[in-house]
N, C-alpha and C positions, 0 to 999 in steps of 0.2 A: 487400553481402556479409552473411551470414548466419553468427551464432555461436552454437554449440550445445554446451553442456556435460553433464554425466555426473551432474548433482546432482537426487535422487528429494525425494519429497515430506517422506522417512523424514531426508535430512541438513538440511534446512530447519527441522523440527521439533527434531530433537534440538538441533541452535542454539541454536534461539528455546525450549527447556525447560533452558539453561545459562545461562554468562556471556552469550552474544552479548543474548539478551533484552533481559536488565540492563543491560546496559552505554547498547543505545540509546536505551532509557528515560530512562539517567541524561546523556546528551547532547540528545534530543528532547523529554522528557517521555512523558508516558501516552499521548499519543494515538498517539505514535512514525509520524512521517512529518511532509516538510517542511512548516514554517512552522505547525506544531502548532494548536492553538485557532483562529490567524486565519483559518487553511486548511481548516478546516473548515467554519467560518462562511460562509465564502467561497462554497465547495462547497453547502452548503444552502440557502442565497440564490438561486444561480442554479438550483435546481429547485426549489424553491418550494414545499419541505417545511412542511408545517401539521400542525393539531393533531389526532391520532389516523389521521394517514397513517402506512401499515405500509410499515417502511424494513427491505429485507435489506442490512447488512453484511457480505459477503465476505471474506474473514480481518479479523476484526474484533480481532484481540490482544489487548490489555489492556481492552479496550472503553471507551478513553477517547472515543472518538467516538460512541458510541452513547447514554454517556449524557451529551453532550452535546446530543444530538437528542432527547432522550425527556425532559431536564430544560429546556433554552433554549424546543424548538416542542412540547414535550408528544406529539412522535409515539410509536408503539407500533412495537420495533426488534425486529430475530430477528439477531443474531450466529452467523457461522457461522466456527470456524476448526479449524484441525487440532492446534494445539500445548495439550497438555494443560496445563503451568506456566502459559502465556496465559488458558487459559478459567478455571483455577481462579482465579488473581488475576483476572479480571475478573468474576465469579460473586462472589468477597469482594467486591470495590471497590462494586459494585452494591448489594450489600445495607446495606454500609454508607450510600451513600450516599441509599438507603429509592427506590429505584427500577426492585425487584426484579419488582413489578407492571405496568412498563411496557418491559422488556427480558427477553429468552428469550436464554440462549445453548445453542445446538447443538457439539456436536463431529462433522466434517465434513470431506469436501475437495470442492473447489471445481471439480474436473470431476465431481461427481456430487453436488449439492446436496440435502442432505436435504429438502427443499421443494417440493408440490406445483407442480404447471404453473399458471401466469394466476393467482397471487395477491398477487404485491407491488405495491403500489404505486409505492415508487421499491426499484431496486438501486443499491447503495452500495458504493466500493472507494478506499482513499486508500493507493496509494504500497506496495503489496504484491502486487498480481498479478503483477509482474516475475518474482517467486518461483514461480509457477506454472507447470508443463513444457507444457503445450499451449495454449495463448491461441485459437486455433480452438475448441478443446472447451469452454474459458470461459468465451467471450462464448457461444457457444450457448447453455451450462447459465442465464448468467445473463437472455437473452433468454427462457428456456424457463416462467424463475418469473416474470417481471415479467410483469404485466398487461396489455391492451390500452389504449394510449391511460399505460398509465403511464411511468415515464422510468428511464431508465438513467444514470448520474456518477459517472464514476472519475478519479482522477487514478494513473500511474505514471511510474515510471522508463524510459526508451527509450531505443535508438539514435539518435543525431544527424545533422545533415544531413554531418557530415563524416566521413572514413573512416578507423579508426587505422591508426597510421604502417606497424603489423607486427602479425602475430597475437600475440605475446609479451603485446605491451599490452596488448589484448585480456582475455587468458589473465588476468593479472593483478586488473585489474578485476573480471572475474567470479568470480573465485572468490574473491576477496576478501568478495563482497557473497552468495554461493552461490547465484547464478543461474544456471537451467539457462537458460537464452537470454534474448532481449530484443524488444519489437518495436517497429514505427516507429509516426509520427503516421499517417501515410495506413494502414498496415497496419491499426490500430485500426479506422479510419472504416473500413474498406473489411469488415471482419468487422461489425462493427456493420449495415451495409446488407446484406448478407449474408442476416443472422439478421431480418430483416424489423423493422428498424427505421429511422428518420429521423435522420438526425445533425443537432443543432440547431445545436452548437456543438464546435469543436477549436481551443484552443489551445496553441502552443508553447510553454512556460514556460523557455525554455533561459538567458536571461539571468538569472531568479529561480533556476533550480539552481544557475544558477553562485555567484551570489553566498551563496545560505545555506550551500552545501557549505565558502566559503571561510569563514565564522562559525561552522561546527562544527565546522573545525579551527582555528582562531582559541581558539576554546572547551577545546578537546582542550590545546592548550598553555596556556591560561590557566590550568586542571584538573589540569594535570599528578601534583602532589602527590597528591591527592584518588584521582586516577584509576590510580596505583600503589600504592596504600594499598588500592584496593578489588578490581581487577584483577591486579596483577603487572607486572612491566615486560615479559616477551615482548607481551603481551594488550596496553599501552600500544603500542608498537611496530610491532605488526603494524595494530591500528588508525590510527594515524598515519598511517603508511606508506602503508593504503589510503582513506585519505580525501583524503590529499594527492593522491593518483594521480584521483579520482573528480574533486573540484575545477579539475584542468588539464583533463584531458577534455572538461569542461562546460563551461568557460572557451574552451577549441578547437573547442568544437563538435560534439564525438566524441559523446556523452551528452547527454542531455536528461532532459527531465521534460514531461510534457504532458496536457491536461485534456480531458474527453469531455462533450457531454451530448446523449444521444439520447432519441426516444421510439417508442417498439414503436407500430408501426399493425394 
């Protein structure tokens, strides 16, 4: 079954330009998505990012991943995201960190990429297209820039092989996280061949959701103090609430999380 909710590109943004930002930041860190730094290392290993390959990042937020690729493998990164608080802190963080020469970031959404046809090398996406309302028109746009012969790596959040109990749950979880829908592992692969591409690799990550989502609320009660002091206790509460609900999920099977790597022929 398929679930499709009411939230545009405009409530995703306005979010991620408020508390919701900050707050995941101050639970994930900068790169904000699971398993932070490792996972992206992870990620750029198995595409086999080198020095002065052009890597598009697809909501690329805070741009802690980007300039982790432009400062670890010396690639040359184009950041593309929609939320204006994001690109500006990641435009500071960059220049701070004197890497403003090897990272561009655009302001952008992601069914119409600012970015000509056949020029990226690899396209890049960690744990944020969830958020995006057409996943069809996604993988297109993202197949449209990557190059011949270059490769495609994302990792998101998805639907699980098991089915919630009642729509209610459902209902809960998404809008807790403001996802306008969600897609599956085969659904991916199957857009990816689609768009004239090779899928090299797919895997499930549903036992690794499960376990970090129960370490970031693990985290959330550890934080408590900190996290009412920065936040408020509804904003405390209402996250709790849904991070608890995401962690049984994944734990049940309902949710996932799963990793891609194709390459355009």
């Amino acid at each position: 079954m398929s679930y499709n909710y009411d939230f545009t590109v405009k409530d995703v943004s306005d979010a991620y330009d408020g508390a919701v930002g900050t707050l995941w930041e101050f639970l994930m860190g900068e790169h904000i998505h699971v398993g932070g730094e490792k996972e992206t290392i992870r990620l750029a290993d198995k595409l086999g990012i080198r020095e002065n390959n052009y890597v598009l990042d697809v909501c690329s937020a805070l741009g802690g991943p980007a300039r982790y690729l432009a400062k670890r493998y010396k690639a040359k990164v184009l950041g593309i995201d929609i939320t204006g608080t994001m690109l500006k802190k990641a435009i500071e963080r960059t220049a701070i960190a004197g890497l403003a020469d090897r990272i561009e970031y655009r302001r952008g959404n992601a069914l119409d990429l600012p970015v000509k046809s056949n020029l990226m090398d690899f396209v890049w996406g960690q744990d944020a297209w969830c958020y995006v309302t057409s996943k069809p028109r996604l993988i297109s746009e993202v197949a449209r820039v990557c190059k011949r012969g270059g490769k495609i790596g994302f990792t998101d959040w998805i639907l699980g092989k098991t089915s919630f109990s009642t729509k209610s749950e459902a209902d809960s979880l998404f809008e807790f996280m403001i996802f306008p829908n969600l897609e599956t592992m085969q659904g991916y692969s199957n857009l990816l061949e689609i768009n004239g591409c090779k899928l090299i690799e797919a895997e499930d990550l549903q036992n690794d959701f499960a376990s970090h989502l129960k370490f970031y609320l693990k985290k959330i009660d550890d934080l408590k103090d900190t996290i009412l002091k920065m936040f408020g206790e509804e904003m405390y509460n209402i996250t709790r609430t849904g991070v608890k609900g995401w962690a049984q999920a994944a734990k049940e099977g309902k949710v996932s999380r799963g990793l891609w790597i194709a390459k355009k022929l």
